[in-house]
N, C-alpha and C positions, 0 to 999 in steps of 0.2 A: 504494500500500500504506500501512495506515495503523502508526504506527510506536508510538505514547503511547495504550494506553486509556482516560487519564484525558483524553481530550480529543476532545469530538464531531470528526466529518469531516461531519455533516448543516451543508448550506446555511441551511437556516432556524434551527439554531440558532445557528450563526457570526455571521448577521445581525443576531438578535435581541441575542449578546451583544455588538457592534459597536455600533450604533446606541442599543443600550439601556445603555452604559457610562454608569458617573457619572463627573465632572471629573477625579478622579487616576485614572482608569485611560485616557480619553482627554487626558492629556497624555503618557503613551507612546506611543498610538496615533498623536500630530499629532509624530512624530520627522523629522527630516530627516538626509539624508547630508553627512558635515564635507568639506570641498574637501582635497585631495590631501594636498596641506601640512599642513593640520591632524590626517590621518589618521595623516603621515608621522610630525608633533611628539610628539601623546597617546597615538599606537596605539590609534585609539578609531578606530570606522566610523560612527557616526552618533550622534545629541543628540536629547532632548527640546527643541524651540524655544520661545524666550519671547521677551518685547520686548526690543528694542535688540540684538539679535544681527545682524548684517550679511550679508546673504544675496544670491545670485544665483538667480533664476529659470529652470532648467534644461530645461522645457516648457510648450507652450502657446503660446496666444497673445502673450503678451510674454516669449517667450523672448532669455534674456542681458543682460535689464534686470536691475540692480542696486540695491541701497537699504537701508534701517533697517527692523527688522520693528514695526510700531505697533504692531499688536496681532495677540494670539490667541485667535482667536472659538472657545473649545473647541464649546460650544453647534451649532453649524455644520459645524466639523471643518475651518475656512479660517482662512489667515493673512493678514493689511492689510499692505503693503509701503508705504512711506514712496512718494508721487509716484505709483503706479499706483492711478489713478482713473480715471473713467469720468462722462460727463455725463449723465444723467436726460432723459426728456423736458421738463419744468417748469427745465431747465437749472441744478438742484442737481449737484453734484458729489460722488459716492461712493465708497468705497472699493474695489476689484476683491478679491473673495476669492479666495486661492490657495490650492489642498491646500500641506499641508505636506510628500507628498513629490513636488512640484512645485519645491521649493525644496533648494539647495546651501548651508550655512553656510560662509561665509568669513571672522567673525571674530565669535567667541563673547564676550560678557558675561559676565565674572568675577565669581563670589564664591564665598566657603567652601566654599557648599553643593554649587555646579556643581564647584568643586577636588575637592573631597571624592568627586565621583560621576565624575568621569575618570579616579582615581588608582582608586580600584575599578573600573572596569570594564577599565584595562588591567592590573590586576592580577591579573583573572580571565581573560583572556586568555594573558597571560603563564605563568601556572597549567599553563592546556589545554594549550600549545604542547609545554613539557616534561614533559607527560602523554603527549601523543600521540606522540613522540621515546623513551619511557620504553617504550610499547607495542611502537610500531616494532621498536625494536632487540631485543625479546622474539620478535619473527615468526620468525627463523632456527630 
């Protein structure tokens, strides 16, 4: 059932707006889920990923490898992990692209901006919680 009329449920238009995203709207799309602990610390469930965030690989082929995120190939919609590469035929050595939500954060890169966007979203959280607590106790 579809629940928002401001929002197709057509596949082809999903796709088109997916794939045909520009850079800031696929850097929400490439989010990853925070490891236990970190959900436990911010009350946050998942990040937008950028370099140097410390991540664990939670499927795939190199699953519970660990490393530094080098880079984030928005263009692509994969992330470079520090040490997961891959040899070439010509025996260059490349970087293995991971999806992003192939990956687990486990220690976030700090600054204002990122402070700034944890302390709001667990504040909108925080919000719902005693909203829906607010409704609840209204059902009687």
């Amino acid at each position: 059932m579809k629940y928002s009329t401001a929002v197709s449920s057509s596949r082809r238009k999903s796709r088109k707006a997916h794939f045909g995203a520009h850079s800031e709207a696929r850097r929400i799309l490439m989010s990853s889920n925070l490891s236990k602990e970190l959900q436990a610390r911010h009350g946050v469930r998942s990040m937008p990923i950028r370099k140097d965030d410390e991540v664990v690989i939670t499927r795939g082929m190199y699953k519970t490898r660990e490393g530094k995120v080098t880079a984030v190939y928005r263009k692509k919609f994969v992330v470079h992990v520090e040490r997961i590469t891959r040899e070439k035929a010509n025996g260059a050595t490349v970087p293995v692209g991971i999806p992003a939500s192939a990956l687990t954060i486990t220690k976030l890169k700090m600054d204002k901006d990122r402070k700034a966007l944890l302390e709001s979203k667990s504040r909108n959280k925080a919000g719902k919680k005693a909203e829906e607590e607010v409704t609840m106790s209204n059902v009687d």
